[in-house]
C-alpha positions in Angstrom: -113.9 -63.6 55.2 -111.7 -65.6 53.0 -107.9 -66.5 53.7 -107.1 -64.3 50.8 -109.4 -61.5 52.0 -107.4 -61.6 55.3 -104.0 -61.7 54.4 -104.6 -58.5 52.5 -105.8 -56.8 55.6 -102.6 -58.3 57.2 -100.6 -57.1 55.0 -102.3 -53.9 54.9 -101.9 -53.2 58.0 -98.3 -54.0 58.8 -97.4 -51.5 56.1 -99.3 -48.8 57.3 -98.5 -49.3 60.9 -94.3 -48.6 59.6 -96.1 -45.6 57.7 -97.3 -43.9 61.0 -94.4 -44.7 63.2 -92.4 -42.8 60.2 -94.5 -40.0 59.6 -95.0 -39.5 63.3 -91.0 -39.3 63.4 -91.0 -36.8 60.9 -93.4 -34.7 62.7 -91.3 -35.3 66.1 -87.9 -34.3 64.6 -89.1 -31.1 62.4 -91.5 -29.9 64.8 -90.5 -26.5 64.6 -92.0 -26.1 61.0 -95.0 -28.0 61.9 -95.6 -25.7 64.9 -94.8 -22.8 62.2 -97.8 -23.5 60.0 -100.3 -24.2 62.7 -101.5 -20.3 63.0 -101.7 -19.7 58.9 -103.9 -23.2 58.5 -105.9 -22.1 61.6 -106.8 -18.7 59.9 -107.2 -20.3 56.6 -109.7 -22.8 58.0 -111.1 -20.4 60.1 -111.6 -17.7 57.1 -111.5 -20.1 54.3 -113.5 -22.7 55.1 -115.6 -22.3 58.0 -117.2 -19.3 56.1 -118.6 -22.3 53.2 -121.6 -22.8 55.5 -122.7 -19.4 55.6 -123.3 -20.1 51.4 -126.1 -22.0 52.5 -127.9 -18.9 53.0 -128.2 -18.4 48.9 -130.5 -21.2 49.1 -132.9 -19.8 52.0 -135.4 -16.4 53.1 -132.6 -15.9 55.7 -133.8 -14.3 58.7 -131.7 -13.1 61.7 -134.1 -13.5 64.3 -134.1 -17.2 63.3 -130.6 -17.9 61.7 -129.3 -19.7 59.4 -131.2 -23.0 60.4 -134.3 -21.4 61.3 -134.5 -19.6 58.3 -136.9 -21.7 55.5 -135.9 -22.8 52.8 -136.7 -20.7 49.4 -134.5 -23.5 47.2 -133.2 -21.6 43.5 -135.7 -18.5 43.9 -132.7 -15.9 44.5 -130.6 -17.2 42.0 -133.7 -16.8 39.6 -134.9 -13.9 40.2 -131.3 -12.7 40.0 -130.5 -14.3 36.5 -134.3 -13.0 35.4 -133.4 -9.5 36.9 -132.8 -6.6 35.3 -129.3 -5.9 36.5 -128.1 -9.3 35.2 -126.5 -8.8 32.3 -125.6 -4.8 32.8 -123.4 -5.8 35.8 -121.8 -9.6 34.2 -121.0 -7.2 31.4 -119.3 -4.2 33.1 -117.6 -7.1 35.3 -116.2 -8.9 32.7 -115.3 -6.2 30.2 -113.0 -4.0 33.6 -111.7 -7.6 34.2 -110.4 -8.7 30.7 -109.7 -5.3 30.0 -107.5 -5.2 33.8 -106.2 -8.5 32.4 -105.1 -7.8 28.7 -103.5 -4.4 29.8 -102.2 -5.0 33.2 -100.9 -8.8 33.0 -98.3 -8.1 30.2 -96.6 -4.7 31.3 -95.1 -6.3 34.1 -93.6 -9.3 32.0 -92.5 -6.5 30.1 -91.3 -4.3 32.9 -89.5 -6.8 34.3 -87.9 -7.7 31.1 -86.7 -4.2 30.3 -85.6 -3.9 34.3 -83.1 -7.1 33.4 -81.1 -5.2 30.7 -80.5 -2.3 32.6 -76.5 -2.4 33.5 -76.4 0.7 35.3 -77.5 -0.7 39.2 -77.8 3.0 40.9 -80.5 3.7 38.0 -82.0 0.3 38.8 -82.2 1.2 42.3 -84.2 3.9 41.4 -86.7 2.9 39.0 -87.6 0.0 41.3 -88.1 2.5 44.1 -89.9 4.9 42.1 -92.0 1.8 40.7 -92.6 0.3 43.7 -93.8 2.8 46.1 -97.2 3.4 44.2 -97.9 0.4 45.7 -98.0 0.9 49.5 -100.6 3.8 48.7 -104.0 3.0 50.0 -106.6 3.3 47.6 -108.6 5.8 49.0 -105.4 8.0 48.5 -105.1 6.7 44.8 -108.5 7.9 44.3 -108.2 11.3 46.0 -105.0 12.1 43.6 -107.3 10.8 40.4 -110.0 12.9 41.6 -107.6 15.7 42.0 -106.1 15.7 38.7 -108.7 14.9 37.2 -111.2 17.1 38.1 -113.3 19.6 35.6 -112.1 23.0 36.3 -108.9 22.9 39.0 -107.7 19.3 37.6 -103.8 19.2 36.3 -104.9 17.0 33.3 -108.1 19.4 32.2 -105.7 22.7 33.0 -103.1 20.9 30.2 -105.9 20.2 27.8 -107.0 24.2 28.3 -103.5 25.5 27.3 -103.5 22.9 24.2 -106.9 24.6 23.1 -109.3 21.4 24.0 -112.6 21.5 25.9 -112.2 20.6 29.6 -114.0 16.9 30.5 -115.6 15.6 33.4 -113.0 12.8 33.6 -114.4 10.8 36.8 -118.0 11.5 35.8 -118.3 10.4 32.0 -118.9 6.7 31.8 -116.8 5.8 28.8 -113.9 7.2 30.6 -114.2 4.9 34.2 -112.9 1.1 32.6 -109.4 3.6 31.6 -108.9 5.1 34.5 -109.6 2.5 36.2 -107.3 0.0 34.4 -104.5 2.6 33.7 -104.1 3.9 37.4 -104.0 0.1 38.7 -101.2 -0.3 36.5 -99.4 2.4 37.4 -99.9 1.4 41.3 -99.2 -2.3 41.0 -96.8 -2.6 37.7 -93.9 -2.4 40.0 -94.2 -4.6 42.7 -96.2 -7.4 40.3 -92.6 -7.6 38.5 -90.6 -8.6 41.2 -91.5 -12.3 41.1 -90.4 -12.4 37.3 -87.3 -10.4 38.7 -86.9 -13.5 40.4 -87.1 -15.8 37.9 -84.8 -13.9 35.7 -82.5 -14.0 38.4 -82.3 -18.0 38.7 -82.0 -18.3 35.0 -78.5 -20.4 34.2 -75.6 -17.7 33.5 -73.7 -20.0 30.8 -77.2 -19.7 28.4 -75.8 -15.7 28.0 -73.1 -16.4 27.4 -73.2 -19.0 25.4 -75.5 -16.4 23.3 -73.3 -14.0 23.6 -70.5 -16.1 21.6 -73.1 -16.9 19.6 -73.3 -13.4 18.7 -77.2 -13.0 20.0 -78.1 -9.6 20.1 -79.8 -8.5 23.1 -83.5 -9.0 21.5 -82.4 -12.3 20.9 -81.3 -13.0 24.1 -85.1 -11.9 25.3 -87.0 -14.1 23.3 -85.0 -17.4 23.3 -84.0 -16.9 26.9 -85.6 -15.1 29.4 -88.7 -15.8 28.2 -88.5 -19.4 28.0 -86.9 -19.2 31.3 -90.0 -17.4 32.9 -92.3 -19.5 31.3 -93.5 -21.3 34.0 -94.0 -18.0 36.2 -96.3 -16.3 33.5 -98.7 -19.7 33.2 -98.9 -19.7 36.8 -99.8 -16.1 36.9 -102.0 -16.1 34.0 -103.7 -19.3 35.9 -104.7 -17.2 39.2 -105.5 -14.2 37.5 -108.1 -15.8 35.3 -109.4 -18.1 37.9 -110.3 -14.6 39.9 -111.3 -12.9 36.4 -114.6 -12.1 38.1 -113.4 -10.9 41.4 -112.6 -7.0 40.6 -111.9 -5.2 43.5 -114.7 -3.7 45.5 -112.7 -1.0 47.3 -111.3 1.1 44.4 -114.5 0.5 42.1 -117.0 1.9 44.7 -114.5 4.6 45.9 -114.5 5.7 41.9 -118.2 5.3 41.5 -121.1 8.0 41.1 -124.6 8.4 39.2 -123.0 9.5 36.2 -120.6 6.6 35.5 -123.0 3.9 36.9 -123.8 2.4 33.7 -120.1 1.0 33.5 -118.9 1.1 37.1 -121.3 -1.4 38.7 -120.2 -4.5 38.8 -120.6 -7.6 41.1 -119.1 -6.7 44.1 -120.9 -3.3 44.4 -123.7 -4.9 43.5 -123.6 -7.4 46.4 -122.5 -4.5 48.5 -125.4 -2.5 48.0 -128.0 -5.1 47.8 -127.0 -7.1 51.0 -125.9 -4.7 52.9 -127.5 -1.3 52.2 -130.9 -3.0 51.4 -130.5 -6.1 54.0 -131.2 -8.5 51.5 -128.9 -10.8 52.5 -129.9 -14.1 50.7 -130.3 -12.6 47.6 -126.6 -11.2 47.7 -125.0 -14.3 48.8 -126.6 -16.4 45.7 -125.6 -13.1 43.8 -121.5 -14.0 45.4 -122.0 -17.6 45.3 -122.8 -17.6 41.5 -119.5 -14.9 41.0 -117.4 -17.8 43.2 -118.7 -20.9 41.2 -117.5 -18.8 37.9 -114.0 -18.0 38.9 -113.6 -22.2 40.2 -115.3 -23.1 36.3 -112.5 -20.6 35.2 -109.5 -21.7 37.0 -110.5 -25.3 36.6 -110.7 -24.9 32.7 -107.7 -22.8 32.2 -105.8 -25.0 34.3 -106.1 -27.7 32.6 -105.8 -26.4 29.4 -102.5 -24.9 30.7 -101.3 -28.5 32.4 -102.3 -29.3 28.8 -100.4 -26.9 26.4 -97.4 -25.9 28.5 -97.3 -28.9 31.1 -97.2 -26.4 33.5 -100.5 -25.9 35.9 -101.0 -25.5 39.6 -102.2 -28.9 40.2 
């Protein structure tokens, strides 16, 4: 090695020896935060990333007697057969169609929620539109379903009694396909509008009080107000939140979807997740369903990746 070439590893090394007698230091004298974060790394290693091998399983004829290394290799065949498949494009479509329709209806009303929430002067009313707003929430979703199925239902349903006395034909509401992306969407609102607002409550809340009234001698009405500075001044919030909820546009919720679904509504109601449920689990097919969950994961990281940027892009604001 040249003189050169060792005095740069010199050098090298006597900074970074100061570097780990710091960051050791730091570890010593906040220890207590360090020793807080050890259990939610563990479980998200543990959950997270541990679970990665298992994708390997896309890519073989898994068999349990043999295991994941036992099992042969079967390379893209699953992933073929899947895109080749008849159920391709019936459940990518119903998937993404709930999903942008969840997103275009469901992202906004919150913003919008919250907004309204803001102007409200009168704080025992606020109290109770935040409680009535937010309780939905803690409701599982097998109850949230029961209640739809109740009120919804052909002949003893609240909603179908209503449309009797206004002279209109009863509906099968939870049976009819083109009704199951509404209710769907519509009753997800209605659970989570409340308790998604909160974190642009927040915001509001840490927006600088001089900007009002500086408006305010300005002689900005209250709409005014609204668009030049709340909305600015939640800006960031909504492009971080817009970020994640693309990024998991392809992730609808199993739970609520498979509780809702029947033979009569199939044709819109089966979507990824019930798909992988049913073919992995009811049929034992297990390769085939995790290339069927590895292609939905690779989607939502080519999402969040591209809206990121695009967002770090437009708004300088982004995740990363």
């Amino acid at each position: 090695m040249s003189s050169k070439g060792e005095a740069g590893l010199n050098s090298t090394l006597q900074i970074s020896a100061p570097r780990k007698k710091s960051v050791l230091k730091q570890i010593k004298r906040h220890w207590q935060f360090y020793l807080l974060i050890i259990v939610p790394i563990a479980l998200l290693i543990t959950f997270k990333y541990v679970p990665m091998y298992g994708a390997t399983v896309a890519f073989k004829n898994f068999s349990i007697v043999k295991g994941i290394l036992g099992s042969p290799w079967a390379g893209f065949r699953h992933f073929d057969y899947f895109f080749n498949g008849p159920y391709f494009w019936l459940i990518l479509k119903n998937t993404l169609i709930l999903s942008l329709y969840g997103l275009l209806v469901g992202f906004p009303i919150p913003i919008i929620f919250a907004l309204a929430m803001n102007e409200v002067r009168s704080a025992m009313f606020k109290k109770f539109v935040q409680l009535v707003t937010y309780a939905p929430h803690f409701i599982s979703t097998v109850i949230v379903v029961s209640m739809m199925a109740l009120l919804f239902a052909p002949q003893i349903g609240l909603v179908n009694n209503i449309l009797v006395q206004f002279g209109f034909d009863r509906i099968n509401f939870m049976g009819e396909a083109s009704y199951f992306r509404s209710l769907y969407v519509w009753s997800d609102v209605w659970q989570n509008v409340g308790f998604n607002a909160i974190i642009y409550l927040a915001a509001l809340s840490g927006i600088d009080p001089t900007l009002y009234e500086a408006a305010k001698m300005d002689g900005a009405s209250r709409w005014r107000k609204i668009i030049h500075i709340d909305l600015p001044g939640i800006a960031p919030t909504i492009v971080i939140l817009l970020i994640l909820a693309v990024g998991g546009i392809m992730s609808v919720g199993f739970e609520k979807v498979y509780l809702m679904q029947n033979p009569m509504n199939a044709d819109t109601s089966e979507v990824i997740a019930t798909y992988v449920y049913k073919v992995g689990l009811l049929n034992s097919n297990i390769s085939y369903a995790t290339a069927v969950g590895l292609f939905n994961s690779v989607v939502n990281l080519i999402l969040l990746v591209s809206v990121n940027a695009l967002a770090r892009r437009v708004s300088q604001t982004s995740l990363w």
